[in-house]
Each structure stands twice: as structure tokens, then as C-alpha cells.
C-alpha positions as CSV (number, residue, x, y, z in Angstrom):
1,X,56.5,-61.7,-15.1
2,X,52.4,-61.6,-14.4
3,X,51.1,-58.4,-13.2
4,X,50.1,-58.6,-9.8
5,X,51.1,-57.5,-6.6
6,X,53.3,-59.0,-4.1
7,X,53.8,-57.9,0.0
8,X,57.0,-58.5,1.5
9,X,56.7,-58.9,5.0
10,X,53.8,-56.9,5.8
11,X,52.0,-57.0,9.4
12,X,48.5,-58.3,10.1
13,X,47.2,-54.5,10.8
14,X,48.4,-54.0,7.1
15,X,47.5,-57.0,5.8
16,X,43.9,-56.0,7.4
17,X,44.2,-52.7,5.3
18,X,44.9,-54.2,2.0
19,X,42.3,-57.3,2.2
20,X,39.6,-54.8,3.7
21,X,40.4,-52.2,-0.2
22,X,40.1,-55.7,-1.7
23,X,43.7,-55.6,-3.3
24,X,44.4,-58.9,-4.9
25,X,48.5,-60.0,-3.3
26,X,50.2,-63.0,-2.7
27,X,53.1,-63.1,0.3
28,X,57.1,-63.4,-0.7
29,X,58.4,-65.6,1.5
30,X,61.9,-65.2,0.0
31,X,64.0,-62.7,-1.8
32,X,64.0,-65.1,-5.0
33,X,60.3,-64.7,-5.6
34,X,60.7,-61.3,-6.3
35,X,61.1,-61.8,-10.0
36,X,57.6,-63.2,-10.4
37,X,56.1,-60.0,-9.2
38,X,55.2,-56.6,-11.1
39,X,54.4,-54.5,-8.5
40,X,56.0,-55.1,-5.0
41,X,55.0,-53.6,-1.4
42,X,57.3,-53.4,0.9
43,X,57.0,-53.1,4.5
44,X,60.2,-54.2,5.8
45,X,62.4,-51.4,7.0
46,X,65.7,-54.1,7.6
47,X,65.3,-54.7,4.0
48,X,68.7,-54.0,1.6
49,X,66.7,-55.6,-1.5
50,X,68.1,-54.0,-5.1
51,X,65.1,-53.9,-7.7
52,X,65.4,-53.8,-11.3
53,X,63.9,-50.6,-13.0
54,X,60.9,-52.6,-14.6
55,X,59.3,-53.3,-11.4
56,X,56.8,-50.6,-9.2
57,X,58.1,-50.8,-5.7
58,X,56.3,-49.2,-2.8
59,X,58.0,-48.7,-0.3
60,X,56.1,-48.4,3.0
61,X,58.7,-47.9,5.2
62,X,60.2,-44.9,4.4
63,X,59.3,-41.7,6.8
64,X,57.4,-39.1,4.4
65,X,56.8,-36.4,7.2
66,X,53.6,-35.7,6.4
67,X,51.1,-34.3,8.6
68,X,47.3,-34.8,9.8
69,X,45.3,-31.3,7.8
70,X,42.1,-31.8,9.3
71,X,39.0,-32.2,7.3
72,X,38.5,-31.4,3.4
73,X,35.8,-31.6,0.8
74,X,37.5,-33.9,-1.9
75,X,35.5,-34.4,-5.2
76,X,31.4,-34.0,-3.2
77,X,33.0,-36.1,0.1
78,X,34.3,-35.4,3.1
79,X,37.7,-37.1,4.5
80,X,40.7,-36.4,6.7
81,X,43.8,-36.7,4.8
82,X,47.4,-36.2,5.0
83,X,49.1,-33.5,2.8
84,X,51.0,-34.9,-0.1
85,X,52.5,-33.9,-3.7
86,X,52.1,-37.5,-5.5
87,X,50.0,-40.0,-5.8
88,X,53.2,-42.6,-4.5
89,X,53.6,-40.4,-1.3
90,X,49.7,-40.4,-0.7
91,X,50.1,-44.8,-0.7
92,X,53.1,-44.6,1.4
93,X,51.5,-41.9,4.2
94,X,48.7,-43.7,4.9
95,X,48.2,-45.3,8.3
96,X,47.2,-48.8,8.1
97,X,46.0,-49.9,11.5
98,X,42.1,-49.9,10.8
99,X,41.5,-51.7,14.4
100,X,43.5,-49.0,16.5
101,X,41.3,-47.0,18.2
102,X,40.8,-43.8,17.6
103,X,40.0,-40.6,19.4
104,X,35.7,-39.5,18.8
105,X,35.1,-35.8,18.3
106,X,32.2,-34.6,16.8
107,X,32.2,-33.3,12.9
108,X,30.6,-31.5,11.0
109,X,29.2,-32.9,7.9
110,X,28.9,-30.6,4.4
111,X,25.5,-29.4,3.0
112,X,25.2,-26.4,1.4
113,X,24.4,-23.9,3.9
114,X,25.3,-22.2,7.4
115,X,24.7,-25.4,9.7
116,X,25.7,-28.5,9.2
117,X,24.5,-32.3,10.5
118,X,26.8,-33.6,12.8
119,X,27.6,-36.6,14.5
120,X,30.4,-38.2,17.0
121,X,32.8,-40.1,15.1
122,X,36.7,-41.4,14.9
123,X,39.2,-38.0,14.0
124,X,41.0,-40.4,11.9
125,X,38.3,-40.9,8.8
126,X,39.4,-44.7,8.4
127,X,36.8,-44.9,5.3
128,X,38.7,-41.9,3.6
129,X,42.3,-43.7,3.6
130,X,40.5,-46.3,2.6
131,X,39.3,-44.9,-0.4
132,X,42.2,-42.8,-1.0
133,X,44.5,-45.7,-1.3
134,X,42.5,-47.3,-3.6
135,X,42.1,-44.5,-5.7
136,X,45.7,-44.1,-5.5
137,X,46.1,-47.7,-6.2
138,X,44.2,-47.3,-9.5
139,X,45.2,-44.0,-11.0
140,X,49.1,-46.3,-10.9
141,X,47.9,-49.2,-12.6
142,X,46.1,-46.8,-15.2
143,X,49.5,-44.6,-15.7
144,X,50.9,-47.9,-16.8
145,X,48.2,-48.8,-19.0
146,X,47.1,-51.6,-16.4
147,X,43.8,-52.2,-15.4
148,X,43.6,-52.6,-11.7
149,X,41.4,-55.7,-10.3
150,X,40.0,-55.8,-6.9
151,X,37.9,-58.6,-5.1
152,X,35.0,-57.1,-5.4
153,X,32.6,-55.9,-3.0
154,X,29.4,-57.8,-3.5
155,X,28.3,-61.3,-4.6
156,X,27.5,-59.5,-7.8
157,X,29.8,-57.5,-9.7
158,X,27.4,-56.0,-11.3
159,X,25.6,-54.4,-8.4
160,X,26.6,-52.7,-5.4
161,X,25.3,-54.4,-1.8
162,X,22.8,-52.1,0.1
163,X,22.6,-52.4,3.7
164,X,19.7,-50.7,5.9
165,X,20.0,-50.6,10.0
166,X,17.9,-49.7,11.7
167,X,18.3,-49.1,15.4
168,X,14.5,-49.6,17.8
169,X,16.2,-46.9,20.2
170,X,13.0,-46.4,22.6
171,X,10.6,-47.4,19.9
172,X,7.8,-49.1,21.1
173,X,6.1,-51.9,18.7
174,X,3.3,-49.9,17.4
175,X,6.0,-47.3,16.6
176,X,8.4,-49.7,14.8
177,X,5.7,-51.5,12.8
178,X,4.2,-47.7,12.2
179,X,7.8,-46.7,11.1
180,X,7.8,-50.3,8.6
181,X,4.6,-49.9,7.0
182,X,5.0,-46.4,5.8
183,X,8.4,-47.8,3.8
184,X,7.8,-47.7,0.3
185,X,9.3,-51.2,-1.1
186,X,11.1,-51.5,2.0
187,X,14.9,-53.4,1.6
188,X,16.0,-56.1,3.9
189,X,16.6,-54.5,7.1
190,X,18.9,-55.2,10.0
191,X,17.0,-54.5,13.1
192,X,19.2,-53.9,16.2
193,X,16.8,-54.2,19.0
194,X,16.4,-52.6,22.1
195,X,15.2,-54.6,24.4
196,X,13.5,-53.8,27.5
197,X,10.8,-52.0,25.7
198,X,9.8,-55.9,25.0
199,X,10.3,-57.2,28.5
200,X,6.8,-57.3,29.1
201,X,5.1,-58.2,25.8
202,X,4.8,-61.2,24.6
203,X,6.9,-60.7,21.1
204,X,8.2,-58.2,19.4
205,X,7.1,-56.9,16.0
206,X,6.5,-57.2,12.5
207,X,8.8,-56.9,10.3
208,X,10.1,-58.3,6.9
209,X,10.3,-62.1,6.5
210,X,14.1,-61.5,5.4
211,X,14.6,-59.2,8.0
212,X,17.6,-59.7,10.6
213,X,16.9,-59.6,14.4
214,X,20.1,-58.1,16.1
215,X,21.4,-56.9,19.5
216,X,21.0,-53.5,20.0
217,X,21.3,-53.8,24.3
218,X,18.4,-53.9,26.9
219,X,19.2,-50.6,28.5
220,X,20.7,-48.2,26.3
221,X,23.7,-47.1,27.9
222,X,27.0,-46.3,26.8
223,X,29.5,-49.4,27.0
224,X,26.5,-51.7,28.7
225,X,27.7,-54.2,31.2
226,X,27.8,-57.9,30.0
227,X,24.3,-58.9,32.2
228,X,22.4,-56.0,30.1
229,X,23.6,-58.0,27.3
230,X,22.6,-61.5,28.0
231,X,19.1,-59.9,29.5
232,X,18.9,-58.6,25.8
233,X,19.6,-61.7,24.2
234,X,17.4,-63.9,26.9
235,X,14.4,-61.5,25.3
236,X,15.2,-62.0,21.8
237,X,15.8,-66.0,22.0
238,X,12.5,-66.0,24.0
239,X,10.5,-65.0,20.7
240,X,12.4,-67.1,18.5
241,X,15.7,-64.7,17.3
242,X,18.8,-65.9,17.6
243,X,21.2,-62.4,17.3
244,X,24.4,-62.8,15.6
245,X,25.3,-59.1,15.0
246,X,25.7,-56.2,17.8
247,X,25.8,-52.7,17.9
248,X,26.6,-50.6,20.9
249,X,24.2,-47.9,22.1
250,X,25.2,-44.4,20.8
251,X,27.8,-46.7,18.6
252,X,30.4,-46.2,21.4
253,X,32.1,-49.7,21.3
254,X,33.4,-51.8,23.5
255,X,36.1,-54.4,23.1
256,X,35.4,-56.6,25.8
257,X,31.9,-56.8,24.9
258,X,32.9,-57.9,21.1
259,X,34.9,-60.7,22.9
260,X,32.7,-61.4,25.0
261,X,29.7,-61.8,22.8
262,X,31.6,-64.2,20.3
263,X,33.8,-66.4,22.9
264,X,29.9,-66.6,24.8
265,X,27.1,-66.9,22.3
266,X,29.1,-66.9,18.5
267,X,28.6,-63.3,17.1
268,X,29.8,-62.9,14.1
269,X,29.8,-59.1,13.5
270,X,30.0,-56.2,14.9
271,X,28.7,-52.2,13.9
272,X,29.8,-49.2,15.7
273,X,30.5,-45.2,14.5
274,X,33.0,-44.5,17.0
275,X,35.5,-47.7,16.0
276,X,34.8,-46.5,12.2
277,X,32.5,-44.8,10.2
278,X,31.8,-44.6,6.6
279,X,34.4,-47.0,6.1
280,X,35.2,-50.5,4.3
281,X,34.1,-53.4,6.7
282,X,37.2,-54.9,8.2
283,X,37.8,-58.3,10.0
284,X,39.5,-57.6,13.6
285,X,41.3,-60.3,14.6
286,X,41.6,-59.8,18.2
287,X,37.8,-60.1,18.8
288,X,36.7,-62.3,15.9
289,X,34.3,-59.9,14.7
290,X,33.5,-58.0,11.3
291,X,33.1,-54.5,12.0
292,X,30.9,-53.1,9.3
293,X,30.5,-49.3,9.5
294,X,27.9,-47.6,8.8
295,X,27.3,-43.6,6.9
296,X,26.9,-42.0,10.3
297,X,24.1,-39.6,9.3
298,X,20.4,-39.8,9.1
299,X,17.2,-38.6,9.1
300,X,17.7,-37.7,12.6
301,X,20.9,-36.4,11.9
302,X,19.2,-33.1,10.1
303,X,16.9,-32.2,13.3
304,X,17.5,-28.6,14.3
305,X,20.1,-28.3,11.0
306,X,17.7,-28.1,7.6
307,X,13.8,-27.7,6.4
308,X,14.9,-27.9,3.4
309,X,14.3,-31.9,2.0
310,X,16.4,-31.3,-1.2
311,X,19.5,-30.2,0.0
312,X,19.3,-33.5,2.9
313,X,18.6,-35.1,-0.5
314,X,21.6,-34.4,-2.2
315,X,23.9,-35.5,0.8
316,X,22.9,-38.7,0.3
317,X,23.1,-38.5,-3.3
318,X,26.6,-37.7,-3.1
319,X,27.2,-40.5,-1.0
320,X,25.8,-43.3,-3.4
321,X,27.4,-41.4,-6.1
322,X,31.0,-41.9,-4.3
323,X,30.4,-45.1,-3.7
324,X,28.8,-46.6,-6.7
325,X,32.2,-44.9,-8.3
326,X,34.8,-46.8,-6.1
327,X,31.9,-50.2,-6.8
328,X,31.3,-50.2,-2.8
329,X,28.3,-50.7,-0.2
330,X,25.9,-48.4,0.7
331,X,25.6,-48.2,4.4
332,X,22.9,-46.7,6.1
333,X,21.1,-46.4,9.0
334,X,18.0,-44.5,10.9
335,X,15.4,-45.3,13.8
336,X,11.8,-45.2,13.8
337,X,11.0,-42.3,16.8
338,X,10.9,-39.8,13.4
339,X,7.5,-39.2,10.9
340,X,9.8,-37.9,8.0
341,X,8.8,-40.8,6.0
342,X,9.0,-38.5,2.6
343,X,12.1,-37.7,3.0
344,X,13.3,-41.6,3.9
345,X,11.4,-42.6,1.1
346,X,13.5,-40.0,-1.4
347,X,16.5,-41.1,0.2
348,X,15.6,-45.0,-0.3
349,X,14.4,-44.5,-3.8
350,X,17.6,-42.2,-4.9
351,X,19.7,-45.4,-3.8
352,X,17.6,-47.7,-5.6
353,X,18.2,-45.5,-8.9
354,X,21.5,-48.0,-8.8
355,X,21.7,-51.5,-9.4
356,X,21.9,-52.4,-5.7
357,X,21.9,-56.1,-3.7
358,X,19.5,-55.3,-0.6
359,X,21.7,-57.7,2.2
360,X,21.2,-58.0,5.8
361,X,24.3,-57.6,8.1
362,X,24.5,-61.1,8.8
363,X,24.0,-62.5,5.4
364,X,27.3,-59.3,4.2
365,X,29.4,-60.5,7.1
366,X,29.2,-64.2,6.0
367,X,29.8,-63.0,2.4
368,X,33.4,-61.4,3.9
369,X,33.9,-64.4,5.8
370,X,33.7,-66.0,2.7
371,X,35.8,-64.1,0.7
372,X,38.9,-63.5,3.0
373,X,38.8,-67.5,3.1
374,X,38.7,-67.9,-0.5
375,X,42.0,-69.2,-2.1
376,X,41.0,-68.2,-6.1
377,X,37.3,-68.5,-6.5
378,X,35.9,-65.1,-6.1
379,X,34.0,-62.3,-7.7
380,X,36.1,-59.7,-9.3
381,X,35.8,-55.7,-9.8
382,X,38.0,-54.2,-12.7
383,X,38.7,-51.0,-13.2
384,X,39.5,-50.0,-16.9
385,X,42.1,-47.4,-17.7
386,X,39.5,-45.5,-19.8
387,X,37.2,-45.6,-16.7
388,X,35.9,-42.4,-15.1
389,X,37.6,-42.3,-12.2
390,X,37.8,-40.0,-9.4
391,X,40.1,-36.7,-10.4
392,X,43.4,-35.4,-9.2
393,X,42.3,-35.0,-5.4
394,X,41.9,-31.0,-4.9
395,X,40.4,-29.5,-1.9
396,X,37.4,-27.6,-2.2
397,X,36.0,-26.8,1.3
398,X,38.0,-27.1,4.5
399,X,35.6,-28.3,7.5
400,X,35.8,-26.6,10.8
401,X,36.3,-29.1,13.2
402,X,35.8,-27.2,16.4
403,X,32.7,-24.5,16.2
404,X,30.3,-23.6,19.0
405,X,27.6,-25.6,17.4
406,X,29.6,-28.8,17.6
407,X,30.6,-28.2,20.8
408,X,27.2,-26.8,22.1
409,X,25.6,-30.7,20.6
410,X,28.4,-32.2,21.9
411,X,27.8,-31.4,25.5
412,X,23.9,-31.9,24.7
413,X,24.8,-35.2,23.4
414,X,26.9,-36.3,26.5
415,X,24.4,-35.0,28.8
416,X,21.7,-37.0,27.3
417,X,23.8,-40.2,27.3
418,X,24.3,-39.5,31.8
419,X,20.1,-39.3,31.6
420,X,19.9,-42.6,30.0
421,X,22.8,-44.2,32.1
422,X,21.9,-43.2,35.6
């Protein structure tokens, strides 16, 4: 018997789950393969299957009763999780649908003090149960004395991929290339352009000569019809981009734009904080697409919130601490309508204190493409069993989800979207 892990008759929304944490399976197509297998999920509720006692058998079928608690500090993050007593219940409570959509509220995000950055995102933290399952998924294979091997994350083991969009929201070219030049060793950035503030110019703006061009919309409304699109698309081919990547104006996504963008002009990914955020990019079938998610705050985020540099500082320190741990991207994000270049610059050079892979979107999506196609060539990540991992999860801070502040932005939020979309 080999150590690895086998799936017995698991959906393509779970499927999506387990090749989106990177876990290394192979499908049982019949009850007599089940020898060859150490560790066994199954997902088949019909099933009558007897194990022997020197197998691991998850069993994802089996109702555990337990309930959505809302939003937790959990070793310096933030995640929504469901209330458990052992690690094998947290695996087997976990909902696996990552392209179901979910209901956007606005949250809270922790720094230490009185008001906290906030932004409109999913209620169900996809990126949490994510990283909670793998966690899970590890701290198993360690009891056993296993190590647990993932496809890994990057091109390079050994470094974790950074990824830097930046959204032209408004920004005139002067602005943008105001915004570029005062980047200290500025990575490869994704810029999702807004259009008609180029209508009438004859390019765009400098950038880069790695740089990605991407489709941001021409008039930034929420859910923009499918001529605002091609428009948009018209002004970037015009000076010589060729957009493969979307994503939708205040992130609010829209399927029928995904679909329609790769059945009409071949995208190949798409980015939006209300389908997920702060997740693991996942492949959704149904449109074709990658959605890679971004860490929904930034610079911008902290307007109104903090004068105090450090303590924005350390929020994204904790993040690229988290996910250097778990060996996965860092995500971020910003526009250039801001002068806090210090502070982006801190924030840039705190992430470059890792060993990092600067991508573009485009060149990370064909990366997944390649690796959910890949039969047995492909990078690994292995986690040791004398590894520091993270602890026994134990809440720290419960989040208020619903306080006047987040309700008071909401409202400003929505109303400033009706501004823009009128």
C-alpha cells in the first residue's frame, strides 16, 4: 500500500476544492482499488464499503451538525469557520462548493484599535476553509508520522508567487505613471484598465515592459453591460493590448459577463472580491475562467480608519506571514488616485523580505492551467512533520459583523456605486 490519497466518487464542486488546496488524489473507479490506497475520501452517501482498521477514511457524507459562528481571529487571521471538537470533524464540515455564490456583506478587518478597515466581501470566507482544510489535512498526515505533499503553488518551490493589481479606477495617465514612478523596484503589475479616461488620447501609459494590460470596464458600473465591455476592449486593442484577464468594477461579478468574455474574445481569467476573496484561485468550470482572488484591503482601505503607518503595516505583515506558512501567493491589490507612496513602499518591501516570484495574472493563470492538466510532472510542496505549523486553531478575537460603522460605509459605498451608474 503507497501513501496517498484516493476520492471515491466525489463531485466536480469537490473535486474543484481539493485541486484548488493542491491535494495530490487519484479517482477509485471500483471497490477493488481500495486496497492500493492509504487514505480514502469518501463522498458517496449510497456507499456500504467495510474498511480495514489500517486505512484513514474520511468520510464526507456524514451530517456533523455544525453550525456557521461568524468571524474569528485564528493564529493573527481572520476567517469564518464552523464550530468543531476535532480536527476530522473540521475536514468533514467544510463546504466545498467554491463557485456557489455567496451572499456580500461588509466586514470588518482586525488591526489593533477601535476602527477597523473594511471592505464588501462573500460571508462565507472561501480562502479560510481553504486553509483550514489544509491545515487540517497536514496536522493528520503529521499524527501519523507522514509528511503531507501538495502540488505546490508556484513554479518554484522554493518561492512563493507575488501578484500586484492594480485597478486605473478614474486615474488619468499622468496620475498612473505618477503612481508608477514613485514605486520603489516596482514588481510586475497587472493593470486592469479603465477605459474611457483613454477614449480620447491617443495611448495609454507607461508602465513596466512585463506589465499585463487587463480589462477593468469603460464605465465603471456595477455588473457593466456587454457593449461597455467590447468599447473597453476596442480601446485597449487600439493601442496594441490584447486583455486576457477581467475584473468587474467594485469586484461585483457577473457570470454572464465571464461567459461572455471567454466564448467572445478567449479570456482566460477572471478576479473579483465578491465571488471570493483572500482565497486559493480556483478553476470554474461553467465559465471557463480562473478566478484568482485577491486580499481585499488596501491602501485605500485605511482612509478615515488609521494615521498610524505601523499598525497598517503589520496587517499586511500578518498576511505574508500566513501565507508564506501554508507556501501560498500573495495577492494584492491598490489604485493610483492615493499619494501614500511610503506606506505602499513599506508594504512592498515587507513582502519582498520573502523569497517571492513577482507574476502577472496572466502569466499565474496559465501556470494553473498548467498544472490542473498535468498528469505527474509537477512542482511539489512538502510539509515535514517537524515543520512549524500552524497551532491547534483557538479563537482569540470574535469580529463584529454588523456595527454602525459598517453599516454607515456600507450605505456610503452603495450610494457612491448609484453616482457612478446613473
Amino acid at each position: 500500500m503507497r501513501v496517498s490519497i484516493g476520492i471515491w466518487r466525489a463531485s466536480r464542486e469537490q473535486i474543484c476544492f481539493l485541486d484548488s488546496c493542491g491535494v495530490i488524489y487519484e479517482k477509485i473507479e471500483r471497490e477493488s482499488e481500495f486496497d492500493a490506497f492509504s487514505h480514502i475520501f469518501l463522498f458517496d452517501k449510497a456507499s456500504k464499503i467495510l474498511f480495514k482498521e489500517n486505512r484513514t477514511v474520511i468520510d464526507f457524507t456524514r451530517k456533523t451538525g455544525k453550525k456557521f459562528v461568524g468571524s474569528f481571529m485564528l493564529f493573527d487571521e481572520q476567517t469564518d469557520i464552523f464550530s468543531f471538537v476535532a480536527d476530522l470533524s473540521l475536514i468533514t464540515s467544510i463546504p466545498m462548493d467554491l463557485t456557489k455564490k455567496s451572499t456580500v456583506l461588509r466586514k470588518g478587518f482586525h488591526i489593533s484599535q477601535k476602527k477597523l478597515p473594511s471592505e464588501e466581501v462573500p460571508f462565507r470566507d472561501k480562502g479560510g476553509l481553504q486553509r483550514l482544510f489544509i491545515s487540517a489535512l497536514i496536522k493528520l498526515f503529521h499524527s501519523q508520522g507522514l509528511p503531507l505533499s501538495l502540488k505546490s503553488f508556484s513554479p518554484d518551490p522554493e518561492k512563493t508567487v507575488f501578484l500586484f493589481r492594480v485597478d486605473t479606477d478614474f486615474s488619468d495617465r499622468e496620475t498612473i505613471e505618477n503612481y508608477y514612478e514613485n514605486i520603489k523596484n516596482p514588481p510586475e503589475i497587472s493593470w486592469f484598465v479603465h477605459c474611457n479616461v483613454f477614449e480620447k488620447t491617443d495611448g495609454l501609459f507607461s508602465a513596466g515592459d512585463n506589465d499585463e494590460f487587463a480589462l477593468h470596464c469603460f464605465s465603471h458600473k456595477v455588473k457593466p453591460a456587454k457593449e461597455n465591455l467590447e468599447k473597453a476592449i476596442r480601446i485597449l486593442k487600439e493601442r496594441g493590448k490584447k486583455p486576457l484577464g477581467f475584473a468587474a468594477p467594485y469586484g461585483v461579478r457577473s457570470e454572464g459577463n465571464d461567459i461572455f468574455l471567454k466564448q467572445n474574445y478567449g479570456f482566460e481569467y477572471s478576479s473579483d472580491f465578491s465571488f471570493a476573496a483572500d482565497a486559493l484561485p480556483f478553476f470554474v468550470e461553467k465559465t471557463g475562467l480562473w478566478q484568482i482572488p485577491i486580499f481585499p484591503l488596501c491602501v485605500g482601505s485605511f482612509n478615515g480608519v488609521s494615521g498610524d503607518e505601523n499598525k497598517i503595516t503589520e496587517v499586511f505583515e500578518r498576511y505574508f506571514a500566513r501565507q508564506f506558512r501554508y507556501k501560498i501567493p500573495f495577492v494584492l491589490y491598490d489604485h493610483p488616485n492615493h499619494k501614500k507612496f511610503d506606506l505602499l513602499n513599506e508594504i512592498l518591501k515587507k513582502a519582498g523580505e520573502y523569497p517571492i516570484l513577482p507574476m502577472t495574472f496572466l502569466q499565474y493563470s496559465r501556470f494553473l492551467e498548467e498544472r490542473r492538466n498535468a498528469s505527474s510532472s509537477f512542482p511539489l510542496i512538502t510539509f515535514y512533520p517537524d515543520e512549524s505549523m500552524p497551532q491547534k486553531f483557538a479563537p482569540i478575537k470574535k469580529i463584529s459583523r454588523f456595527s454602525p460603522r459598517l453599516i454607515k460605509n456600507t450605505i456610503i459605498g452603495r450610494l457612491r456605486r448609484r453616482k457612478y451608474d446613473s
